[in-house]
N, CA, C and O of each residue as an XYZ file, in Angstrom:
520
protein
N     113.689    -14.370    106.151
C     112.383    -14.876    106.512
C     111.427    -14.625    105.344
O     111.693    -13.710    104.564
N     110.407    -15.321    105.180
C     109.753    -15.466    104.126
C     108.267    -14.491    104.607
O     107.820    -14.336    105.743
N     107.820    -14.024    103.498
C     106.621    -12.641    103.564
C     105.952    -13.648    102.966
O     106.402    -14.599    102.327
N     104.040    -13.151    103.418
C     103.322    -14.263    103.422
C     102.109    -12.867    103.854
O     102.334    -12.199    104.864
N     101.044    -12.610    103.097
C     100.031    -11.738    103.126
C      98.728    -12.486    103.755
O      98.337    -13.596    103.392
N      98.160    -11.726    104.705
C      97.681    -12.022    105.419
C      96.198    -12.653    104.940
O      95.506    -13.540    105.440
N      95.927    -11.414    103.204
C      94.670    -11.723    102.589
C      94.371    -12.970    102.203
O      93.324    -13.578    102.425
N      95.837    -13.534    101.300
C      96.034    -15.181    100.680
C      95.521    -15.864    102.010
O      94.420    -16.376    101.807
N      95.970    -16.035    103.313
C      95.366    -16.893    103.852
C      94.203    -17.316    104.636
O      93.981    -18.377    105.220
N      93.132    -15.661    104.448
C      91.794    -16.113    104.696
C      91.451    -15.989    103.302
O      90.276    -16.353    103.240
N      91.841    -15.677    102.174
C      91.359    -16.513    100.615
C      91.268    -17.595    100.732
O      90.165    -18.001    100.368
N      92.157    -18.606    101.214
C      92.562    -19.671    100.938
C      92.189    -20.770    101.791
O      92.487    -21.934    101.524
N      91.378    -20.333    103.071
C      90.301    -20.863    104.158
C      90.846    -21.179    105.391
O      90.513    -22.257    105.882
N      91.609    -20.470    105.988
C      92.522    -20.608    106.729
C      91.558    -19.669    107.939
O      90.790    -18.711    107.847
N      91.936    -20.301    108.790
C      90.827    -19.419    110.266
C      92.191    -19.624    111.540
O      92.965    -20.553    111.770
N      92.021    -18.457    112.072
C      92.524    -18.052    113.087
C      92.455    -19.012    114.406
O      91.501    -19.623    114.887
N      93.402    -18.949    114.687
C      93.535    -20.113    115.944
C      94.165    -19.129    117.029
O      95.293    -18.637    117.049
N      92.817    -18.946    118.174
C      92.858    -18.106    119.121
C      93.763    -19.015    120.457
O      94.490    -18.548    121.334
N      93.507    -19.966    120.277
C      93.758    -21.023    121.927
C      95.290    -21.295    121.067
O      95.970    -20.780    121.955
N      95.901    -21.539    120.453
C      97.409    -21.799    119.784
C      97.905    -20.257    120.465
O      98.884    -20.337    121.207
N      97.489    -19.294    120.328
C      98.393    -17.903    120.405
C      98.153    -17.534    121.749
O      98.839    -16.606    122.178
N      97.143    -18.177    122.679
C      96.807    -17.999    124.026
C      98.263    -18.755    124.756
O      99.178    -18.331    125.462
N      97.931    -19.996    124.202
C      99.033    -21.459    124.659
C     100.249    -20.255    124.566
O     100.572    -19.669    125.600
N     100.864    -19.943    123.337
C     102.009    -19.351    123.379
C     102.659    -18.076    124.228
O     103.734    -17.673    124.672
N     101.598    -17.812    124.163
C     101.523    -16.685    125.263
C     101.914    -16.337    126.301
O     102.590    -15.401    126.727
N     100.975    -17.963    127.052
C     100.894    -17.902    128.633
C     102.496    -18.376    128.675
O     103.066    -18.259    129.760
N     103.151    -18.838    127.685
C     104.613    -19.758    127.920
C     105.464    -18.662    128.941
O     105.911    -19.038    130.024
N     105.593    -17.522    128.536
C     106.270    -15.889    129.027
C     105.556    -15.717    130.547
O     106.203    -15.401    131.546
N     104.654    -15.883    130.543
C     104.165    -15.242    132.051
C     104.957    -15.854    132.901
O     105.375    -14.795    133.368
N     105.713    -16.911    133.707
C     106.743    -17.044    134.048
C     107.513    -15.715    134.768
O     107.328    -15.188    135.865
N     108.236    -15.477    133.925
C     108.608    -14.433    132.973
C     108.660    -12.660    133.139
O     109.533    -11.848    133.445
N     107.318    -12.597    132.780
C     106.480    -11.076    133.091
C     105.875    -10.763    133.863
O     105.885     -9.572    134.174
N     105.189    -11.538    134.434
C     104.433    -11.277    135.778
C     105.941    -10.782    137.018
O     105.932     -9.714    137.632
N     106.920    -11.673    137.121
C     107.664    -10.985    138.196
C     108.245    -10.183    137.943
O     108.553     -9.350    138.795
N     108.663    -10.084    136.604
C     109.278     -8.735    136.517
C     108.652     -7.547    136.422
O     109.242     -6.490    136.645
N     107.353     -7.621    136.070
C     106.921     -6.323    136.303
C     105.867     -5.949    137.421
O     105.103     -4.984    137.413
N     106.010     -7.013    138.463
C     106.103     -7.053    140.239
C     107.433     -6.394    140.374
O     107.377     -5.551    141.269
N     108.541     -6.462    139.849
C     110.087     -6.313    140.967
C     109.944     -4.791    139.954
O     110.383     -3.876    140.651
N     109.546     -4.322    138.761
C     109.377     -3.042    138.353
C     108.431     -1.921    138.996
O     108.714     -0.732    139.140
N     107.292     -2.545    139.335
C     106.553     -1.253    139.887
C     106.211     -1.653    141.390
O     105.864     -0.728    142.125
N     106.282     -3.089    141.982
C     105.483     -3.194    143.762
C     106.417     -2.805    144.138
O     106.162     -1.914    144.948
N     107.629     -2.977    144.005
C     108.874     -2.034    145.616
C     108.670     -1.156    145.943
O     108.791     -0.981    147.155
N     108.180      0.102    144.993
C     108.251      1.526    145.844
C     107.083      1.496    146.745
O     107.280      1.369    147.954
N     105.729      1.615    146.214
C     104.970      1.312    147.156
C     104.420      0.772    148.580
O     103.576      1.096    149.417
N     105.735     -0.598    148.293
C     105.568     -1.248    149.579
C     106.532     -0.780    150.427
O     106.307     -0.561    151.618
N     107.878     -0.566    149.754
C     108.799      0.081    150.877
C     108.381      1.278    151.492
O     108.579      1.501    152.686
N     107.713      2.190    150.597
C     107.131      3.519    150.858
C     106.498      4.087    151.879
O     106.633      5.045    152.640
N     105.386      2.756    151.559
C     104.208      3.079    152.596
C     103.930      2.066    153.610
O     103.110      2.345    154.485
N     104.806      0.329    153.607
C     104.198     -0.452    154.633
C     105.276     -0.530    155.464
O     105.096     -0.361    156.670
N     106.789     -0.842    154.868
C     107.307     -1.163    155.255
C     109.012     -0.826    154.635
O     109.196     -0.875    153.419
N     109.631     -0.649    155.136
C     110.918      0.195    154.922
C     112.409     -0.751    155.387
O     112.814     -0.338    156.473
N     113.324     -1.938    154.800
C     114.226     -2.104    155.718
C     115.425     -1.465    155.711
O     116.444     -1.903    156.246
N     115.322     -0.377    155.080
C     116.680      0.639    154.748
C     116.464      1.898    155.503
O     115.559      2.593    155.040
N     117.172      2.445    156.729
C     117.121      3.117    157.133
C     117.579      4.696    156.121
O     117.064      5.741    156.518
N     118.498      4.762    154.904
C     119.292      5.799    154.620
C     118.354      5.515    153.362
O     117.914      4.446    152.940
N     118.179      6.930    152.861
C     117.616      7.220    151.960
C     117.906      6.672    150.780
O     116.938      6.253    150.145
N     119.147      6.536    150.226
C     120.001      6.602    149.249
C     119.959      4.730    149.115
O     119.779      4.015    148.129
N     120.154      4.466    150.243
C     120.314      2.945    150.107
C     118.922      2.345    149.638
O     118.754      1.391    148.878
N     118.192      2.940    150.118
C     116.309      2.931    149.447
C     116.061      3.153    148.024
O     115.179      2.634    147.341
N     116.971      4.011    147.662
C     116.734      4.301    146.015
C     117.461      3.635    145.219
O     117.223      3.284    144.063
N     118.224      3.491    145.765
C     119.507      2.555    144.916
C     119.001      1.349    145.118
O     119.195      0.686    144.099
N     118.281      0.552    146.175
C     117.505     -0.730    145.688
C     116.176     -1.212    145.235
O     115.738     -2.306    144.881
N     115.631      0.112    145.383
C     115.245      0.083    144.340
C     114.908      0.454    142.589
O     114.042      0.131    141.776
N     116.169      1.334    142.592
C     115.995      1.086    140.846
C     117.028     -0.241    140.484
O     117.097     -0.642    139.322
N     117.750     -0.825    141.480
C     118.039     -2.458    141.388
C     116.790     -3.079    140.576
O     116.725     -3.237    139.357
N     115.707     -3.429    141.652
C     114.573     -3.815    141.422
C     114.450     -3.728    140.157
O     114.825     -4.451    139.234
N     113.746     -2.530    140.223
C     113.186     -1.857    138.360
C     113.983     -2.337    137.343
O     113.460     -2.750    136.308
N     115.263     -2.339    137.507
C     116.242     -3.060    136.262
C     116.065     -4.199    136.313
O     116.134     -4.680    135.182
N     115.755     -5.302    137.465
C     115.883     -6.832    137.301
C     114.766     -6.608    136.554
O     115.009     -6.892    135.381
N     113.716     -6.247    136.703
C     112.630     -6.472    136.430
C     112.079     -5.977    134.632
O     111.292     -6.498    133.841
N     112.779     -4.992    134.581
C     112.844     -4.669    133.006
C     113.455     -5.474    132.119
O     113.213     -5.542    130.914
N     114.495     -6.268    132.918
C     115.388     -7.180    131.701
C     114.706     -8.221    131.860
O     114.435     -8.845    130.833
N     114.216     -8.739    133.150
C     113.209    -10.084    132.900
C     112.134    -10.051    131.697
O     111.907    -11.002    130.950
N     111.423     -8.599    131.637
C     110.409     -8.312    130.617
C     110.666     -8.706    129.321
O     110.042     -9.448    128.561
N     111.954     -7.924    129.166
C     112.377     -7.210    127.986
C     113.156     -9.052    127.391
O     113.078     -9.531    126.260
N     113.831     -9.672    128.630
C     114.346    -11.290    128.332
C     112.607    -11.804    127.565
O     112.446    -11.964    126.355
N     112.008    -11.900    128.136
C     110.811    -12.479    127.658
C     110.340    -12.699    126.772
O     110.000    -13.809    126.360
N     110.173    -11.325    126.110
C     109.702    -10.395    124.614
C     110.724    -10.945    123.829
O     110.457    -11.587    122.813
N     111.860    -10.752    124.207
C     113.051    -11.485    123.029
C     112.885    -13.025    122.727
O     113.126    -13.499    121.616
N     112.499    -13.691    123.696
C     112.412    -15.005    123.683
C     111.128    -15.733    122.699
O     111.078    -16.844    122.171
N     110.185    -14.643    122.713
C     108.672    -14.709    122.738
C     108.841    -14.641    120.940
O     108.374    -15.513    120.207
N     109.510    -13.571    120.502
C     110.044    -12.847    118.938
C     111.150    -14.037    118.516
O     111.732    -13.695    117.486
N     111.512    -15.070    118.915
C     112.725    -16.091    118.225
C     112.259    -17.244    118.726
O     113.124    -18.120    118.705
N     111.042    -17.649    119.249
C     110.055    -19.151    119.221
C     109.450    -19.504    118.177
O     109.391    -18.982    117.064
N     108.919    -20.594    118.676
C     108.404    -21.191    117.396
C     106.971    -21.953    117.959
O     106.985    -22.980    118.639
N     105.884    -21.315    117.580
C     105.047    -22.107    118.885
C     104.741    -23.663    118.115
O     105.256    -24.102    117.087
N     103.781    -24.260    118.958
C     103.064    -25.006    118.562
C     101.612    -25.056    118.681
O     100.910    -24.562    119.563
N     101.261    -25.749    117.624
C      99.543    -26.110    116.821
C      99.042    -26.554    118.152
O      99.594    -27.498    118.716
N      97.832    -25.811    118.798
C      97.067    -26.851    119.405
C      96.332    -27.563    119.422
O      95.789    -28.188    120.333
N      96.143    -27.531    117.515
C      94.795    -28.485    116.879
C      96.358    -29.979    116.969
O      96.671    -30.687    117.926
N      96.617    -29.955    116.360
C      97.535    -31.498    116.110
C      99.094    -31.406    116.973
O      99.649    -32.503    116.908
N      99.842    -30.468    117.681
C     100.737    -30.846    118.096
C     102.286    -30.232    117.259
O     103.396    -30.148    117.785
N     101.915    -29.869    115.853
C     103.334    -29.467    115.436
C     103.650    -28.600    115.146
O     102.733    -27.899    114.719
N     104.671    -28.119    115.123
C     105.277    -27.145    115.079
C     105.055    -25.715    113.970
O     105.718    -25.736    112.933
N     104.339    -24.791    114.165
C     103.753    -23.708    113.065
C     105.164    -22.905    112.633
O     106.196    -22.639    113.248
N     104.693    -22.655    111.272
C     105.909    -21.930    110.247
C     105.577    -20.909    110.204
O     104.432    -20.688    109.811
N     106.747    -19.443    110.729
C     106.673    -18.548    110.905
C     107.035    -17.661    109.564
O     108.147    -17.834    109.065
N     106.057    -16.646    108.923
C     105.801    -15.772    107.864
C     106.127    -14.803    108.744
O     105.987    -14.879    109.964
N     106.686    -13.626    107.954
C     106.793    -12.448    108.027
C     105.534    -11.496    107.107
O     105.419    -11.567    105.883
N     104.799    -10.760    107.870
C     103.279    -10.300    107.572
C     103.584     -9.211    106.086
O     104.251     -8.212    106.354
N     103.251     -9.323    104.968
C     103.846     -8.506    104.383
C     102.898     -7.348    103.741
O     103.213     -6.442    102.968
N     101.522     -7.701    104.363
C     100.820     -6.717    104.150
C     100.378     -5.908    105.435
O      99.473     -5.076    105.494
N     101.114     -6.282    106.327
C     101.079     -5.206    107.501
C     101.286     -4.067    107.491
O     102.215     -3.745    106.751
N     100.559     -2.884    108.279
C     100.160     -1.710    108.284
C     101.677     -1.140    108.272
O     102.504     -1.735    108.962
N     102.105      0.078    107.455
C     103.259      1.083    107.989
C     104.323      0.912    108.933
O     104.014      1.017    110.120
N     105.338      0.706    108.683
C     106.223      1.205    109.660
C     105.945     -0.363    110.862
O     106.380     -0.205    112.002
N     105.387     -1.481    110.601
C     104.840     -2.295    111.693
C     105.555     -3.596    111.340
O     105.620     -4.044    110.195
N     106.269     -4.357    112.797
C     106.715     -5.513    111.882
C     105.776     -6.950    112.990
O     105.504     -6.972    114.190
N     105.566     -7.802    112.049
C     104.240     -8.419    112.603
C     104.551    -10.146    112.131
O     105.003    -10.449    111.027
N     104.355    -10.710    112.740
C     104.848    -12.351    112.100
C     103.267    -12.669    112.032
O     102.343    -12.103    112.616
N     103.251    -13.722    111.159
C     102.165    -14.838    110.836
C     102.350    -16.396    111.274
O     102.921    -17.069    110.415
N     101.983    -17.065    112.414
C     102.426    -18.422    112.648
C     101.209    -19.241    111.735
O     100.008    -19.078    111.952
N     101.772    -20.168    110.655
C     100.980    -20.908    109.945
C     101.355    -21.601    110.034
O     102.535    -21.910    109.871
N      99.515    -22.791    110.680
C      99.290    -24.357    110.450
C      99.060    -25.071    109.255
O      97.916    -25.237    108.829
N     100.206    -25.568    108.601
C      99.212    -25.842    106.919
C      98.256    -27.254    107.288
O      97.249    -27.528    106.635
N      98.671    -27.956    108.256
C      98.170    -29.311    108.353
C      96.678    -29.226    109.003
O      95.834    -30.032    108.614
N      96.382    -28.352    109.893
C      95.143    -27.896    110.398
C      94.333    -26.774    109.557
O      93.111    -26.825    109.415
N      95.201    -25.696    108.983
C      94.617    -24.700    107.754
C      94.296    -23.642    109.175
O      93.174    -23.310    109.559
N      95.618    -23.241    109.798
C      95.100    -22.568    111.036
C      96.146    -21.287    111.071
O      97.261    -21.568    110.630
N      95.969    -19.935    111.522
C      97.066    -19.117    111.640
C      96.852    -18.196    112.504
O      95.707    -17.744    112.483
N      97.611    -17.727    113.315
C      98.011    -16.455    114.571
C      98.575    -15.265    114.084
O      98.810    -15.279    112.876
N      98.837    -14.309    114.654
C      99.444    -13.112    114.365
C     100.124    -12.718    115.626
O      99.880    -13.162    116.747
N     101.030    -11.803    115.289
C     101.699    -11.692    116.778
C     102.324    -10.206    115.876
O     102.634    -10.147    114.687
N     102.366     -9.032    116.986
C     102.934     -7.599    116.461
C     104.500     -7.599    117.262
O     104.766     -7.332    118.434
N     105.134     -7.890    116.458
C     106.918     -7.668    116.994
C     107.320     -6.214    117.201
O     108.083     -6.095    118.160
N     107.127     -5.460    116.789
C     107.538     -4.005    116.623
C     106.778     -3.143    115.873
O     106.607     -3.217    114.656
N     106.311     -2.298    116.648
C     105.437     -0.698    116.226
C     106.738      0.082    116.669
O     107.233      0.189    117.791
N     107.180      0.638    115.345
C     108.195      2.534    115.928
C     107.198      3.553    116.489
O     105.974      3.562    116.357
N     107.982      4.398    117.138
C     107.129      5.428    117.999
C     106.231      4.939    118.569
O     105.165      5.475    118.268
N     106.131      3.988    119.417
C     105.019      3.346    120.283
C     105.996      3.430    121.500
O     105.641      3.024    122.606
């Protein structure tokens, strides 16, 4: 993947395109919203409203079921989200993904650039120890 500094492209008059990285965004909620419903609402609700497992064990065991569907739905998401390719919502095509190369320490961060609009996003792929 090609490195691409973040300074060159507000040198170079390039402005941030907030509604392109919104658009891409919302694509995942799908996605994340239920899984991290089937990760944290089961205990609660089985807990305190309503229970259809009489044996303890059968209660815990479905729900860290739950919690796992629901972590890999997340975690499916995020992977999906890190190997897209969005699109421009000034004209429609398809933005070329930079690898940020003046990003902070230890941080790995993509750059989606519009050359045809002069437009670009940021997106943080991986912070270690976070």
């Amino acid at each position: 993947m090609q490195e691409l500094a973040l300074n060159e492209l507000i040198k170079n008059g390039y402005t941030e395109d907030r509604a392109s990285r919104r658009d891409f965004e919302r694509r995942y909620r799908w996605l994340v919203i239920p899984g991290a419903l089937l990760c944290f609402a089961p205990y609660p609700f089985t807990r305190f409203v309503w229970s259809p497992f009489s044996d303890s064990t059968t209660h815990s065991v479905a729900l860290a079921v739950c919690f796992l569907l629901g972590f890999a739905l997340c975690l499916g998401a995020a992977r999906h989200a890190s190997r897209s390719i969005p699109i421009s919502r000034e004209n429609g095509a398809p933005m070329q993904i930079f690898l940020r190369s003046d990003a902070p320490a230890d941080t790995k961060e993509y750059l989606y650039v519009d050359s045809q609009s002069r437009t670009y996003f940021t997106r943080v792929i991986s912070v270690p120890g976070t």
